[in-house]
ZADOBA-602989 format. One record per residue (C-alpha): residue number from 1; residue in three letters; y, x, z. Coordinates in nm, 3 decimals. Each point is the difference from the previous one (the first is absolute). Layout:
N
num	residuo	v	u	w
NUM	ALA	Y	X	Z
...
This chain:
155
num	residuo	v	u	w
1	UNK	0.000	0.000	0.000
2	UNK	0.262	0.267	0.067
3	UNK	-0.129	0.190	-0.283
4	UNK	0.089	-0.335	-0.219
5	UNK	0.387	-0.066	0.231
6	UNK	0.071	0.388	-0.104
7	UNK	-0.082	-0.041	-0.369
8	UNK	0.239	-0.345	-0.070
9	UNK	0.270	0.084	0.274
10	UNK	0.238	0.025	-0.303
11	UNK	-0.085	-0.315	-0.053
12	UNK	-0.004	-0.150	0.312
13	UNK	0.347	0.070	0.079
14	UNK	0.086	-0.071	-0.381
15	UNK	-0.117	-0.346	0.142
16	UNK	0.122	-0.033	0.324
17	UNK	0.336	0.119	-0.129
18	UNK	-0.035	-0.274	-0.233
19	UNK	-0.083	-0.247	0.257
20	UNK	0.305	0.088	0.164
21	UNK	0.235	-0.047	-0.243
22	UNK	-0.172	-0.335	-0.084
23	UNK	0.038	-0.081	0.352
24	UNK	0.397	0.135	0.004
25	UNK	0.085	-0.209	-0.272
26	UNK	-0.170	-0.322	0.168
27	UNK	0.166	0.056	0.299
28	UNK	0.356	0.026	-0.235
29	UNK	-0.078	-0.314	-0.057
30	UNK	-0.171	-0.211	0.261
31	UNK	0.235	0.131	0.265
32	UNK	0.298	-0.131	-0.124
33	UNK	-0.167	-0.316	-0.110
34	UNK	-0.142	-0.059	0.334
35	UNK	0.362	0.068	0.114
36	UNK	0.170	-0.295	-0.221
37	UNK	-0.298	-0.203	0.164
38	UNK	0.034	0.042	0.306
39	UNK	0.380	-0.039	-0.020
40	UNK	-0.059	-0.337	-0.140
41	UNK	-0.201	-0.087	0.232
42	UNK	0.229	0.059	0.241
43	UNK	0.268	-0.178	-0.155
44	UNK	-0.226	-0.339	0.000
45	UNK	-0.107	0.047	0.343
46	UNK	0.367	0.008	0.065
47	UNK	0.158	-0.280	-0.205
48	UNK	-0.323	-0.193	0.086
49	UNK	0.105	0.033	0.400
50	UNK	0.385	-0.061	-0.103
51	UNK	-0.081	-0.376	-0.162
52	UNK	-0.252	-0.073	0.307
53	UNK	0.280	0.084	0.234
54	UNK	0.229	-0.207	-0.226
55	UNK	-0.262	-0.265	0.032
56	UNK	0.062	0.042	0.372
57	UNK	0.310	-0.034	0.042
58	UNK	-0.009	-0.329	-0.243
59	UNK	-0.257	-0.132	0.269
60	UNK	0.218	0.072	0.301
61	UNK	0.294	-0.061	-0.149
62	UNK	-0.050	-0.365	-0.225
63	UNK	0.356	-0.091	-0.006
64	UNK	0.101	0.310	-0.166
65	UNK	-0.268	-0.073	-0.339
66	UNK	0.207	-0.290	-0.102
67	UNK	0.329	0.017	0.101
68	UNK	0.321	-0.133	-0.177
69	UNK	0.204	0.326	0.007
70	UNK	0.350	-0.185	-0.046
71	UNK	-0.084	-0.294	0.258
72	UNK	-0.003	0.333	0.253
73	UNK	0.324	-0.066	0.220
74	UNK	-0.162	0.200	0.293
75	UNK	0.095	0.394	-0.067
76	UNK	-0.334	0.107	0.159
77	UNK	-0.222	-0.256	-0.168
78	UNK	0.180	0.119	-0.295
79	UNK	-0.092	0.366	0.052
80	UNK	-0.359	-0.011	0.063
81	UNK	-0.032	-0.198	-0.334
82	UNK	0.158	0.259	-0.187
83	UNK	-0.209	0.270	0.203
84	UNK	-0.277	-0.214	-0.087
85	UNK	0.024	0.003	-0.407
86	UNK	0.141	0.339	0.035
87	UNK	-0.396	0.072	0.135
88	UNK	-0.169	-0.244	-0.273
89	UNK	0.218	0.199	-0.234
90	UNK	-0.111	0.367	0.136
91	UNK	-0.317	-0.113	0.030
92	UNK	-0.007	-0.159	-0.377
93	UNK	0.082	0.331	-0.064
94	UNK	-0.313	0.172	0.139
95	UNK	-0.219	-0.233	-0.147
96	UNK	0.122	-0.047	-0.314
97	UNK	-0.006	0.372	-0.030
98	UNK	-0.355	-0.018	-0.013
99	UNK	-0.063	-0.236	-0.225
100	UNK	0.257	-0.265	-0.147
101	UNK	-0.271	-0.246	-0.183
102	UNK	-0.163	-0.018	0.352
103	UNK	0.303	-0.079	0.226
104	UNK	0.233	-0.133	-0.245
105	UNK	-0.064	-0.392	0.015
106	UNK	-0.080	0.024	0.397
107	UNK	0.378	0.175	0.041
108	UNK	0.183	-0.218	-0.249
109	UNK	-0.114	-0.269	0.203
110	UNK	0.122	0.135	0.315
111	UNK	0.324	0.105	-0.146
112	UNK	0.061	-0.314	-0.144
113	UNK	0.019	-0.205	0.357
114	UNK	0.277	0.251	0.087
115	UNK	0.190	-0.048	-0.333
116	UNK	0.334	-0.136	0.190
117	UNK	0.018	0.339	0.136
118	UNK	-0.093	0.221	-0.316
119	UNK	0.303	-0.185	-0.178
120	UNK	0.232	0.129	0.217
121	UNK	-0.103	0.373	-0.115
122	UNK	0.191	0.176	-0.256
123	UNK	-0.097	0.283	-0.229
124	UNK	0.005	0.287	0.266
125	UNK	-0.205	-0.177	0.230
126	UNK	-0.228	-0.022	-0.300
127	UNK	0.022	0.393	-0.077
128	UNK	-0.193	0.060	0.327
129	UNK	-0.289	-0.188	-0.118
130	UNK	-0.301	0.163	-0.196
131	UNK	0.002	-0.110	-0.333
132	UNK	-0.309	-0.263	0.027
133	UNK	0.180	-0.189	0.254
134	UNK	0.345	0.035	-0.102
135	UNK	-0.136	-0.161	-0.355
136	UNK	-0.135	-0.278	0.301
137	UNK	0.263	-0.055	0.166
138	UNK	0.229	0.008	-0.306
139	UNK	-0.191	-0.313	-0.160
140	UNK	0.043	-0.183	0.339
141	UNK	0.396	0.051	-0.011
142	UNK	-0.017	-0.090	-0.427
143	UNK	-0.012	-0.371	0.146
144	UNK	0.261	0.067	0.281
145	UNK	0.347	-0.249	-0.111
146	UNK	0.261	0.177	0.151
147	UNK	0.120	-0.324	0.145
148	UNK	-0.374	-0.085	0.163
149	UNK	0.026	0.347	0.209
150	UNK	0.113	-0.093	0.340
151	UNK	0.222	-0.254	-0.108
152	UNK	0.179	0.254	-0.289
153	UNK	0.086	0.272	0.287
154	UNK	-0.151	0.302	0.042
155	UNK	-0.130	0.013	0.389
């Protein structure tokens, strides 16, 4: 056996240096790969936990899913519904960054019982927004009248 490992050590390392290279270039490209992967995974774990805590909050907090923005006389009632779509809007934004056909009809919906409010915002407040729901919001506020948003005053 040694006799046979001294004869084709040329070619054993000629292999194994072959194997190696095989295995470098693999590695070039399954590493980063697995990278992207994980990262994404990460992201929907994340987004995932910011609608569920969104869901949460729309549990404990029932008066704040259907509220008439410009019947809001109270200053604090007022501010915890804008806080309120301000978080369905961030978190539109994580979820819809994952993957728009999936969320879109489930956040239109929910954008669309706070459409008093979202016709009150102007162009900057829509330059904030991620594209996906920016295009969202900005077909909510298409069917804004200027006269129908609280009353034709701005709040």
């Amino acid at each position: 056996m040694t006799g046979w490992l001294e004869r084709h050590a040329q070619a054993i390392q000629a292999l194994a240096a072959m194997l190696m290279a095989a295995a470098a270039v693999a590695a070039a490209f399954f590493v980063p790969w697995q990278i992207a992967a994980n990262e994404r995974t990460s992201r929907d774990q994340a987004a995932r936990e910011i609608y569920r805590e969104f869901l949460s909050i729309s549990i404990q907090r029932p008066e704040l899913t259907i509220r008439n923005h410009c019947a809001l006389t109270n200053p604090a009632e007022r501010a915890a519904h804008e806080s309120y779509v301000d978080y369905l809007l961030y978190t539109a934004e994580q979820v819809m960054d994952l993957n728009p056909a999936d969320w879109e009809g489930a956040i239109a919906a929910r954008l669309r019982a706070h459409q008093g409010y979202l016709c009150t915002f102007d162009d900057a407040d829509l330059e904030d927004l991620t594209p996906a729901v920016a295009q969202l919001v900005d077909a909510l506020v298409l069917d804004c009248a200027a006269s129908a948003v609280c009353g034709g005053s701005q709040p």
